[in-house]
MIDO-830778 format. One line per 5 residues: number of its first residue (from 1); for each residue x, y, z of C-alpha. Coordinates in steps of 0.02 Angstrom, whole numbers. Example, Ala and Ser with C-alpha at 12.3 -4.5 7.8 and 13.67 -1.06 7.14 Angstrom:
BEGIN
1	615 -225 390 ~ 684 -53 357
This chain:
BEGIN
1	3644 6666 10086 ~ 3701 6839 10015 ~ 3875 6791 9920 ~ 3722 6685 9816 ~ 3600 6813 9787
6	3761 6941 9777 ~ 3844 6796 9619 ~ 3652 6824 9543 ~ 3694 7007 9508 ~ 3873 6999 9487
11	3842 6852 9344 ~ 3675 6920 9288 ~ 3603 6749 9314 ~ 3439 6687 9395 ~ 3449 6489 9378
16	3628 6445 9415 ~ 3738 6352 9548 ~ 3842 6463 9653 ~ 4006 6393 9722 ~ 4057 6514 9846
21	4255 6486 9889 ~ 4313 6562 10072 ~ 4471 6536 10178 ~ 4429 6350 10257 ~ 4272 6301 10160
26	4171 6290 10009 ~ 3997 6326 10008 ~ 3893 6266 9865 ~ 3709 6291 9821 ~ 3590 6316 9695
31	3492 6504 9641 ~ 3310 6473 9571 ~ 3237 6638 9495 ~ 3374 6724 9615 ~ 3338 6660 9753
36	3447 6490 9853 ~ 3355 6338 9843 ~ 3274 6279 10025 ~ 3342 6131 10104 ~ 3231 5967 10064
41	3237 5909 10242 ~ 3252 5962 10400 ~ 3415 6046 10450 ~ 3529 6052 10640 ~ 3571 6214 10701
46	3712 6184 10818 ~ 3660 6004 10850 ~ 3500 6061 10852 ~ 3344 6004 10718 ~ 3256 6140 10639
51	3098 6157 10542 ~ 3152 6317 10469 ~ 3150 6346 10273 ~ 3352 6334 10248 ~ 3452 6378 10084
56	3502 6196 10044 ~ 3711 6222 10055 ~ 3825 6096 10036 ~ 4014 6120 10129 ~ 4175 6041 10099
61	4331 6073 10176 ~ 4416 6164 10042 ~ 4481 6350 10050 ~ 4636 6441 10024 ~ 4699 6408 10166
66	4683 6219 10158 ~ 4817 6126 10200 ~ 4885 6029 10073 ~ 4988 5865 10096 ~ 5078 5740 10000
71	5032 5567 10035 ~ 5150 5415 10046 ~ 5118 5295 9903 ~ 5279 5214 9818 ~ 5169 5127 9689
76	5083 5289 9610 ~ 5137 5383 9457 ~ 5096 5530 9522 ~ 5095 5614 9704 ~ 4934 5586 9797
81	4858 5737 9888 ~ 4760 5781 10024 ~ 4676 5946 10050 ~ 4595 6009 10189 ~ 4482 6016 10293
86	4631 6073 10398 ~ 4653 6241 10365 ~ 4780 6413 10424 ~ 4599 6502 10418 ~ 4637 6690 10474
91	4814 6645 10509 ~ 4855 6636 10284 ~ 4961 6802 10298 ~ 5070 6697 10437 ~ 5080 6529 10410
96	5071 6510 10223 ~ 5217 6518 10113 ~ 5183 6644 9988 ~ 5202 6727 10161 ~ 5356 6680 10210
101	5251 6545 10336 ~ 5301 6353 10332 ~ 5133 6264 10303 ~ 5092 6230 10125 ~ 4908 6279 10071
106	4789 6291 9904 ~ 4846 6467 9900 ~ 5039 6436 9889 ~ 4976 6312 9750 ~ 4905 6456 9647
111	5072 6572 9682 ~ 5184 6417 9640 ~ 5103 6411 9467 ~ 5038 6568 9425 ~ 5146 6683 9522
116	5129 6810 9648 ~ 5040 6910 9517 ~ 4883 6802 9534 ~ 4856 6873 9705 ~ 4794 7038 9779
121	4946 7151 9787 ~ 5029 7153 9966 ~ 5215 7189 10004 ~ 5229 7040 10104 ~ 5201 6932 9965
126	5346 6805 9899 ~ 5372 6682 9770 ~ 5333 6504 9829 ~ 5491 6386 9768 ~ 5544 6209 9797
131	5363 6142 9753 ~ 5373 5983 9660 ~ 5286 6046 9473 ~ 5177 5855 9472 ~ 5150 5898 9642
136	5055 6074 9602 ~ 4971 5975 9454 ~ 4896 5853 9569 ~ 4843 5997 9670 ~ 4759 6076 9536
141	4674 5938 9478 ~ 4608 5868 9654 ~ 4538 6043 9674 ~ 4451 6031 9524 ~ 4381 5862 9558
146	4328 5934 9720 ~ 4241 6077 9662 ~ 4143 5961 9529 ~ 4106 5837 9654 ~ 4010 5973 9771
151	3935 6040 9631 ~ 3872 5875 9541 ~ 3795 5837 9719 ~ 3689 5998 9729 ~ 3610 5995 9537
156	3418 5950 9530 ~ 3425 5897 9344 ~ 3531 5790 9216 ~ 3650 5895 9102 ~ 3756 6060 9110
161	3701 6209 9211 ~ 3781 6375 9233 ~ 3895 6395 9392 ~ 3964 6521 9449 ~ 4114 6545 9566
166	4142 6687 9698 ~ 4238 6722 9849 ~ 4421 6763 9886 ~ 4449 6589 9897 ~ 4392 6552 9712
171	4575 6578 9662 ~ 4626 6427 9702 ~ 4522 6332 9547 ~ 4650 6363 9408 ~ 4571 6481 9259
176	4651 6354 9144 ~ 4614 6200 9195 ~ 4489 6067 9147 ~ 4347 6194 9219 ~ 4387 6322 9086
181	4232 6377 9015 ~ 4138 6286 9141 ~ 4130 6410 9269 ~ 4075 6602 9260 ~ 4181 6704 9351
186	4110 6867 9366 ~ 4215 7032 9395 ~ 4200 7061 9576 ~ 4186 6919 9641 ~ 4271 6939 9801
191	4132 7039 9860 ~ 3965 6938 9818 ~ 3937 6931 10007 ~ 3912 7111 10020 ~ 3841 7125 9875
196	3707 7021 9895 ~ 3664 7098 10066 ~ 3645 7245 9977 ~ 3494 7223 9863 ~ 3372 7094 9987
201	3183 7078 9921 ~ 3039 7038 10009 ~ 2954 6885 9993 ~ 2768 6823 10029 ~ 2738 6638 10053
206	2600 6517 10098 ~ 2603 6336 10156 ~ 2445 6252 10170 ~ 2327 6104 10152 ~ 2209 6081 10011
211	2107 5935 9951 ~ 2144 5947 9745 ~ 2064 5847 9627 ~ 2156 5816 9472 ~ 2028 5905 9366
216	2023 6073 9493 ~ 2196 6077 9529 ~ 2251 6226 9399 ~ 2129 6319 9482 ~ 2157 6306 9639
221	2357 6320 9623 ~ 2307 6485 9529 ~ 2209 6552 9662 ~ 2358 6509 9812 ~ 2461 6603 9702
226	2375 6748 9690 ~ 2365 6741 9903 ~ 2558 6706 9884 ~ 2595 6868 9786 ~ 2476 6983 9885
231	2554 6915 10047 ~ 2724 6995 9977 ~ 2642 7156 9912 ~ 2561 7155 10115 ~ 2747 7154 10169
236	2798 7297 10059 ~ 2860 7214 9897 ~ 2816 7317 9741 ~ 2666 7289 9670 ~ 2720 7272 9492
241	2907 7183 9526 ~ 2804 7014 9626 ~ 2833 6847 9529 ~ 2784 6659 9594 ~ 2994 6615 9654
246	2918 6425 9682 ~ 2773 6313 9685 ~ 2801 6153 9784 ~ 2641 6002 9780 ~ 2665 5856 9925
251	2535 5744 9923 ~ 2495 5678 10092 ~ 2515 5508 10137 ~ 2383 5411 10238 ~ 2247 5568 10223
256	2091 5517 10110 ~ 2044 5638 9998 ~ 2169 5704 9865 ~ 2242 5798 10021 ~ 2404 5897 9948
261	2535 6002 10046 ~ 2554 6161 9942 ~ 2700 6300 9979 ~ 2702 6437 9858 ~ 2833 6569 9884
266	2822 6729 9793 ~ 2958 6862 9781 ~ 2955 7069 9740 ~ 3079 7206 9770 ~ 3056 7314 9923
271	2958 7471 9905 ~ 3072 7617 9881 ~ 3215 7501 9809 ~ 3291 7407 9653 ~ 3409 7269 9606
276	3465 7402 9462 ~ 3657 7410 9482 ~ 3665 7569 9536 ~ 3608 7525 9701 ~ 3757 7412 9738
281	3889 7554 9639 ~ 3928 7610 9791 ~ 3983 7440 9886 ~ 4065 7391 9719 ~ 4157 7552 9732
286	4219 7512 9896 ~ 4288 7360 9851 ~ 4395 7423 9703 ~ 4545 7406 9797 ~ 4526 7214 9822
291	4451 7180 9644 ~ 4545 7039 9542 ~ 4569 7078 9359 ~ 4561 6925 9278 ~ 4674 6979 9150
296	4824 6953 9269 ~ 4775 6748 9268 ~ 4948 6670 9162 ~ 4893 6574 9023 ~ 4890 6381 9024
301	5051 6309 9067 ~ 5066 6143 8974 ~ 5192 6066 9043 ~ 5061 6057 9210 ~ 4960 5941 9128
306	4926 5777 9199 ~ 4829 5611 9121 ~ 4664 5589 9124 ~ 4654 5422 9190 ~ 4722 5481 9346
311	4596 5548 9460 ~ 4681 5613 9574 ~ 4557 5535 9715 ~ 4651 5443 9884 ~ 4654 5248 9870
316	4536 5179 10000 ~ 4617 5210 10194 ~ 4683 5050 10241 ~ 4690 5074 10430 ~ 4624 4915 10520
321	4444 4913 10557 ~ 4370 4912 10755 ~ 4281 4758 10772 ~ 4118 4783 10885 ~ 4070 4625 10974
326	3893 4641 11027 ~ 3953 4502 11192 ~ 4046 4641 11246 ~ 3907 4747 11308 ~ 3801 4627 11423
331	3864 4585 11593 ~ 3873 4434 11689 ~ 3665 4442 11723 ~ 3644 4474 11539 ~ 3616 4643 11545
336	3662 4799 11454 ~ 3656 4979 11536 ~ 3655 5107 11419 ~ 3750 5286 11391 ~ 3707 5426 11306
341	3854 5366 11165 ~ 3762 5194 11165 ~ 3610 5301 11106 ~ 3679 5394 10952 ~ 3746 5224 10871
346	3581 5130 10906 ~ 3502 5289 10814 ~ 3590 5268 10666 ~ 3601 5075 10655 ~ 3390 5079 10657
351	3386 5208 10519 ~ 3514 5109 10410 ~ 3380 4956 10459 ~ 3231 5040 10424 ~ 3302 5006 10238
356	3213 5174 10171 ~ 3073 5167 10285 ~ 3020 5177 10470 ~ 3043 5367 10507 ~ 3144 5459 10575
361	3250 5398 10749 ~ 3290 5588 10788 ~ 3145 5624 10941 ~ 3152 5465 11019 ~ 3355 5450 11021
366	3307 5646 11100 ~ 3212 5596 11222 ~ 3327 5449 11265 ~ 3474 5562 11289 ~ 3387 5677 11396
371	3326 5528 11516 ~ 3511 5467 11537 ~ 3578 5634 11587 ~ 3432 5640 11697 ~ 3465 5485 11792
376	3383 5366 11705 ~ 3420 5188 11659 ~ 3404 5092 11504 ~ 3423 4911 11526 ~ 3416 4797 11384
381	3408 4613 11424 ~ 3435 4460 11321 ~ 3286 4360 11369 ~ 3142 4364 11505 ~ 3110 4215 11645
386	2960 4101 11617 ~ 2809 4196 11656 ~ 2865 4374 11615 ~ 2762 4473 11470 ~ 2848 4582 11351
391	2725 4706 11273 ~ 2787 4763 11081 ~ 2754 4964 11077 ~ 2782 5059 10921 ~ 2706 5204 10819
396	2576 5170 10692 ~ 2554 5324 10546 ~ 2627 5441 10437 ~ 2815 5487 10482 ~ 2813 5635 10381
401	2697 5702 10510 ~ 2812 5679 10668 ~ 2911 5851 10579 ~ 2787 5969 10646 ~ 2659 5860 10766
406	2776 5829 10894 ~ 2733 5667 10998 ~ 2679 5735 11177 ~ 2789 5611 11266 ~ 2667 5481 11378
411	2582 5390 11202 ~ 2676 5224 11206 ~ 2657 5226 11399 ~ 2468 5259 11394 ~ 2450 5130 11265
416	2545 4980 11347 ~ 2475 5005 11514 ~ 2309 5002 11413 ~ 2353 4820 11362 ~ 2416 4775 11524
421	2248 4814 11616 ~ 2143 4726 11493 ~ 2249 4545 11484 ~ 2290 4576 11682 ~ 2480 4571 11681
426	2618 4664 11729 ~ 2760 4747 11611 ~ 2914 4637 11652 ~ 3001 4713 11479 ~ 2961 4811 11316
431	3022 4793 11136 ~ 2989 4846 10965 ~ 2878 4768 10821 ~ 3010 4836 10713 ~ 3182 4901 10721
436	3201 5012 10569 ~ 3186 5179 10602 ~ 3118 5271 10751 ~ 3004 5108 10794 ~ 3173 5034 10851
441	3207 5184 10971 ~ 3048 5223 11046 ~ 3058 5080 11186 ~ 3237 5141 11245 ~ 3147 5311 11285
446	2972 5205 11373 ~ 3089 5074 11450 ~ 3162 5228 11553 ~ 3003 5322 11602 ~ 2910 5151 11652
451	3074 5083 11731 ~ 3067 4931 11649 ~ 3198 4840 11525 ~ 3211 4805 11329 ~ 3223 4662 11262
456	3358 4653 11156 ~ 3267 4574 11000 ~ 3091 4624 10883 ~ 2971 4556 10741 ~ 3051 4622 10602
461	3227 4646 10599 ~ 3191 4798 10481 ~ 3060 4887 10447 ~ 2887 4842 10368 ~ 2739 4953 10314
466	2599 4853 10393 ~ 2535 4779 10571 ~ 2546 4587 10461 ~ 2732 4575 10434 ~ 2762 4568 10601
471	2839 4373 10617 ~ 2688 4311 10742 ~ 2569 4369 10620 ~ 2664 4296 10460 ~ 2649 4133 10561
476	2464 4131 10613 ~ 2448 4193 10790 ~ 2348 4355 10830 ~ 2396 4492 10877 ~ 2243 4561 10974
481	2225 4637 11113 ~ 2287 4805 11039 ~ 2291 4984 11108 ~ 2311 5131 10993 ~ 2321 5301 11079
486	2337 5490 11013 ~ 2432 5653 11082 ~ 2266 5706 11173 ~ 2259 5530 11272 ~ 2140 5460 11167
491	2128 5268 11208 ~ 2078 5148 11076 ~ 2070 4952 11125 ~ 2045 4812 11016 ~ 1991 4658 11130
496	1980 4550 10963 ~ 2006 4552 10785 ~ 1979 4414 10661 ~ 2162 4438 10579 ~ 2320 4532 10579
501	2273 4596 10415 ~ 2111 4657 10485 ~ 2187 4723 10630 ~ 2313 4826 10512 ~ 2141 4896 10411
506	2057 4954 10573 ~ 2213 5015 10654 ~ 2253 5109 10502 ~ 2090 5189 10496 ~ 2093 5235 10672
511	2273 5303 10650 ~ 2224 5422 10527 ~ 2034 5479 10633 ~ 2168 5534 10776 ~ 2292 5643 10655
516	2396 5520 10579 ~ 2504 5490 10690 ~ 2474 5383 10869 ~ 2558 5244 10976 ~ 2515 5058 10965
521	2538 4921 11111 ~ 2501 4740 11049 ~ 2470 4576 11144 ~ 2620 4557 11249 ~ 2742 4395 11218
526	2773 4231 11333 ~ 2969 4196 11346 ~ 2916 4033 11227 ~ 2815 4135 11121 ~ 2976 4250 11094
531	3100 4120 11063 ~ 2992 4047 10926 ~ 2942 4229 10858 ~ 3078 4353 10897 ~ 3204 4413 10773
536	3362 4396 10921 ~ 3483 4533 10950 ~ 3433 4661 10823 ~ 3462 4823 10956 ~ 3631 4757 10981
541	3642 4733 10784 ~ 3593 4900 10755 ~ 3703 4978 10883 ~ 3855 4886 10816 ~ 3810 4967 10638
546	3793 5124 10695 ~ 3936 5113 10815 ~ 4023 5059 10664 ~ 3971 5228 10578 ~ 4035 5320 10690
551	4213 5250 10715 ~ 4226 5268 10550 ~ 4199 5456 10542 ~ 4292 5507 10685 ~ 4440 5399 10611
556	4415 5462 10426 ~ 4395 5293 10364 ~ 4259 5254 10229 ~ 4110 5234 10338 ~ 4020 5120 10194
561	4165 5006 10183 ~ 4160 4991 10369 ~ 3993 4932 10388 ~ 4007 4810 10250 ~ 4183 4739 10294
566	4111 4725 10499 ~ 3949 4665 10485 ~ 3893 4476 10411 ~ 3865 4427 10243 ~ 3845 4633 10218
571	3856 4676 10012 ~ 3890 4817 9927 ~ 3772 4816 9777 ~ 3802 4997 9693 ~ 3900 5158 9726
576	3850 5336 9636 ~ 3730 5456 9623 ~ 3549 5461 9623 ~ 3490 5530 9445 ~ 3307 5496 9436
581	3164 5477 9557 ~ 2974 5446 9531 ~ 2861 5447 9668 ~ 2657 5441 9702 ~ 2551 5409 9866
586	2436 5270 9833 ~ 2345 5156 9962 ~ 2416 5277 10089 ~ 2610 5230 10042 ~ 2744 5332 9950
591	2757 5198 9807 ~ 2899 5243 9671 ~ 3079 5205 9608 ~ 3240 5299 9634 ~ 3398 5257 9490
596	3564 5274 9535 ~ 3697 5303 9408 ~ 3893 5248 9434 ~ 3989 5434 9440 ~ 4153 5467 9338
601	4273 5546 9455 ~ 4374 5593 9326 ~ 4275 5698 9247 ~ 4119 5749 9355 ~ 3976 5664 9243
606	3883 5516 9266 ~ 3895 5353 9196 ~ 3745 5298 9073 ~ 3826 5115 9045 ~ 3762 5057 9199
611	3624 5095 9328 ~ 3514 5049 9480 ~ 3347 5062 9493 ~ 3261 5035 9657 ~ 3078 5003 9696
616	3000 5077 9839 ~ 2836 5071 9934 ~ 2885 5153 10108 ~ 3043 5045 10115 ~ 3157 4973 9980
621	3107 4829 9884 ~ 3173 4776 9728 ~ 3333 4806 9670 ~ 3376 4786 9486 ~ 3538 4814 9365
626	3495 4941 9222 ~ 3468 4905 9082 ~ 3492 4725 9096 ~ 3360 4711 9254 ~ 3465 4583 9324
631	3393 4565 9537 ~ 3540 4573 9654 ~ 3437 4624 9789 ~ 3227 4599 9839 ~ 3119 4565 10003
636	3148 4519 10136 ~ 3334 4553 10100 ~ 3383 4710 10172 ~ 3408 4860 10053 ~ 3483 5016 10112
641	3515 5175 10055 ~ 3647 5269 10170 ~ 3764 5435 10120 ~ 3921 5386 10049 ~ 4029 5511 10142
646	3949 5496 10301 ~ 3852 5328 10306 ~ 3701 5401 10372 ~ 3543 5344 10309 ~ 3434 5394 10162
651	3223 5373 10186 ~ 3127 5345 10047 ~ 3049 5521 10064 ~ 3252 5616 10088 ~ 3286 5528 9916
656	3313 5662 9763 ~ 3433 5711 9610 ~ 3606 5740 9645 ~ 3617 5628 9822 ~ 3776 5527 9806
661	3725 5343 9895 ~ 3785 5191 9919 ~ 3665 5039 9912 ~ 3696 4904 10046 ~ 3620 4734 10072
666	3601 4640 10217 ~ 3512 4465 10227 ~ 3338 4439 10307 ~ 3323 4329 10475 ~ 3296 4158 10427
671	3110 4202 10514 ~ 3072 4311 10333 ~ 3137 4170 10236 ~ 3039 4010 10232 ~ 2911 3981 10102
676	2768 4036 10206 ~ 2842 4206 10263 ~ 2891 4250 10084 ~ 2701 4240 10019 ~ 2686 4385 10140
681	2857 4494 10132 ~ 2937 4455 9979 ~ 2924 4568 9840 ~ 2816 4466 9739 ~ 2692 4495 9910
686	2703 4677 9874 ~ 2643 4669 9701 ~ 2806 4627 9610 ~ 2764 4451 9531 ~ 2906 4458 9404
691	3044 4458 9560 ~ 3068 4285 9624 ~ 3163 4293 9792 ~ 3358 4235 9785 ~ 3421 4255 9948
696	3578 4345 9981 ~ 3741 4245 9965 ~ 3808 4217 10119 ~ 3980 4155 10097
């Protein structure tokens, strides 16, 4: 983004966070060595999912000309406010008051207690009256708690880092508040945009593949930087102004042999230019007339000041919930007939299920859509008649992968109709092994291309790493025979296998022969065999979670509170942000722990009384209360990770500084519970000995 490169000049930083302040939003990201840091994961593009390396920006609804309201609330001290996101945009010089307008916005704030003086000069102008003074306080300070919020949620480290604020908008954060000091504000600031279009370098990067042992791996990072820089100097950077912007090391999971994603950027001013500021003296020059001279800010008015035990954040919305009944959606025959809406909640139920894990729902819930609007049917049934076979169909692999190795479409088809010749039956209905994640989604997609239903139920009711946590394998039956099949049609059938956990080793193997990433059919189910196997109703479950989610947002409600208050025995466990994270690929698995610290509002900084810690491996296992390492949470107990402000769901490889999460727990199926399932899926299965399962409370 230019206004953050242009705030790197203006400021003379490299290394800062830029909070870039415009008429209806506020932009905030983060400059490494100059230059905005890329998004971690993928990023939509006008609803649609890119793979494109994207400045990571975070936007909230705050401007100057958000509208700001007073909130009814007999029982607080002091006024409660709402800004934004509404905002007068475009329309400020009409509609505000400073303008002689009627709508009340951040910017009438500013004139109401600094005076018309703290604006750009303009006849038009008047003095905003009539404003209660605790009023404009409250104001002030909700901005500020705004502004700190954003910017808490974009920092990659622990402790203080420089920011620095641009943009006409930046007015609006009072230059003697709690921020003063905190903030750089640097002359010209209303102009960082152009600015920072003016003075683009060129950049050289590389992304590849390299097998690294630990005792080569300074070499070899050496030599990709070296290929990094001259790829900038073959572009037309400067020979002697290329530096190494960023060096980023993923190890790949499921790939034998140190295997390590390496992306190396490095960056160099164009030939024939500089970043000296002589080259922006002439767009600076322009600008004069707009430039604000921070001398004409008023000093502090005391009298505005306001306690710091008020926060100045809205009390939870207490509009009744929407109850979802999942009896609601079947007809009289017991089934359900899905639309394209029906597909979005599902989507985001199964990644709130996956609990970390599972990948991502995004091209199956795609594909879904699309077969809808084309026609298609989805049925999803509650049960099958005596006699019928319901083949489970998932993907086996690496869901990392699935961002750039696209699954070709006919996979899961190829490899249940490859079970279905060899055991000589025909597909009355599909379903998945698991419902976390994109495993749950998948069969909606088949279910319309083979014209057959879902059944409304899997093996999990979550999501598990490995082939022997489904529930017929936990309980002794096999699983065999198995089909595993690749993009390129590939067909790979297991007639028989000693053991689920032999079948998982040779599967797994296969898996990663064919690229990682291919579709697995398993011996299809009896309607006895599902009623003593199947985890019931979990596509239902997830879509009233997700429908849930959605409500919510479209209503403004708090989307976490939502889904805990509507869903059974739900439990909040922990609300802040994420503050730590250690991860490592072992075994094929991203193995690790993520620790979440409480966040004080008040004043922007975390908490370091109390803390979560949660262990991962794929999905979310353990979690414990720092520093006491009290368990409230462990397998097969559900542990997710979702957004706070939008409820979406967090994987285990999305997880990273600054992410502000709320943990949820949901209990395990009574399936995952007995004594002879937990020696399998509990945490002390995974390694963790020192965890001894305590189910969930459910009263």
């Amino acid at each position: 983004t230019n206004s953050m490169r242009g705030a790197a000049w203006l400021s003379g930083k490299s290394d800062a966070i830029v909070v870039d302040i415009g008429g209806t939003t506020t932009d905030v990201g983060v400059l490494v060595k100059g230059f905005p840091r890329p998004a971690a994961t993928s990023v939509e593009v006008a609803g649609v999912r890119t793979n494109f390396e994207i400045p990571d920006v975070l936007s909230i609804g705050l401007g100057g000309g958000s509208v700001v309201k007073q909130l009814p609330d007999k029982k607080a001290r002091r006024p409660r406010v709402k800004i934004g996101p509404e905002s007068v945009a475009f329309q400020l010089t009409e509609k505000a008051r400073c303008f002689s307008g009627d709508t009340l916005t951040a910017t009438d704030i500013v004139v109401a207690k600094r005076g018309i003086k703290a604006l750009r000069p303009d006849d038009r102008l008047v003095q905003v009256t009539g404003v209660d003074p605790q009023l404009v306080s409250a104001t002030c300070r909700r901005i500020e708690d705004m502004v700190m919020a954003a910017v808490d949620s974009v920092k990659t480290t622990q402790g203080d880092s420089a920011i620095i604020l641009v943009g006409g908008g930046s007015i609006v954060v009072p230059p003697d508040g709690r921020l003063k000091g905190v903030f750089v504000r640097p002359d010209n600031f209303d102009v960082a945009n152009a600015v920072g279009a003016a003075i683009s370098q060129i950049a050289g990067e590389i992304d590849v593949v390299v097998s690294m042992p630990k005792e080569e791996r300074d070499a070899i990072l050496e030599q990709l930087k070296l290929k990094a820089v001259q790829t900038a100097i073959d572009a037309g950077a400067i020979h002697d102004s290329v530096a190494v912007l960023s060096v980023s090391e993923i190890p790949m999971a499921y790939i034998p042999g140190d295997k390590v994603r390496v992306r190396i950027k490095a960056v160099g001013n164009l030939f024939q230019t500089s970043t000296e500021p002589r080259v922006a003296a002439d767009v600076l020059a322009l600008a004069d007339e707009f430039k604000q001279q921070s001398s004409s800010e008023d000093e502090a008015d005391e009298d505005d000041e306001v306690d710091d035990d008020d926060d100045g954040d809205e009390a939870d919305d207490e509009k009744e919930l929407v109850a979802f009944d999942n009896a609601d959606l079947f007809d009289e025959n017991g089934v359900w007939t899905l639309k394209v809406e029906d597909i979005d909640a599902i989507s985001i139920g199964c990644g709130i299920l996956g609990t970390g894990g599972g990948g991502s729902p995004y091209y199956a819930a795609m594909r879904a859509r699309q077969l809808i609007r084309d026609g298609k049917q989805i049925r999803v049934i509650r049960s099958v008649p005596k006699g019928g076979a319901v083949f489970p169909v998932a993907f086996m692999g690496a869901p990392t992968v699935m961002l750039e190795k696209v699954p070709q479409g006919d996979e899961t088809r190829l490899a249940v109709e490859a079970v279905a010749r060899y055991v000589g039956k025909d597909v009355t209905a599909i379903m998945s092994p698991e419902i976390g994640g994109m495993n749950g989604v998948e069969p909606l997609a088949l279910a319309a291309r083979m014209g057959v239903s879902v059944l409304d139920g899997d093996l999990m009711g979550r999501a598990f790493p490995k082939l022997d946590h489904v529930v017929p394998a936990i309980y002794g039956r096999q699983l065999t025979p198995a089909a595993l099949v690749d993009d390129k049609g590939n067909t790979l059938v297991l007639a028989n296998v000693a053991s689920p956990a032999s079948l998982e080793k040779l599967m797994r193997t296969a898996t990663i022969a064919l690229g990682c990433i291919a579709a697995l059919a398993l011996q299809p189910l009896t309607a006895d065999m599902l009623d003593e196997y199947a985890v019931q109703g979990s596509v239902s479950m997830a879509w009233r979670i997700g429908r849930t989610v959605l409500d919510a947002q479209q209503r403004g409600v708090d989307p976490v509170r939502a889904v805990v208050r509507s869903t059974k025995y739900a439990k909040l466990l922990f609300k802040g942000k994420i503050v730590d994270v250690l991860r490592q690929t072992t075994d094929g698995f991203a193995k690790g722990t993520v620790s979440i610290a409480h966040l004080n509002e008040q004043q922007g900084r975390d908490s370091i009384h109390e803390r979560l810690s949660i262990d991962f491996q794929n999905e979310n296992i353990v979690a414990r209360l720092q520093p006491s390492g009290r368990v409230l949470a462990s397998n097969p107990d559900l542990i997710c990770i979702v957004i706070t402000d939008t409820g979406a769901s967090v994987a285990t490889e999305e997880l990273r500084y600054g992410l502000r999460v709320s943990v949820i727990a949901l209990p395990a199926d009574p399936l995952l519970a007995t004594p002879q399932a937990l020696k399998v899926v509990s945490a002390a299965g995974f390694g963790y000995n020192d965890v001894a399962y305590e189910p969930l409370s459910r009263d």
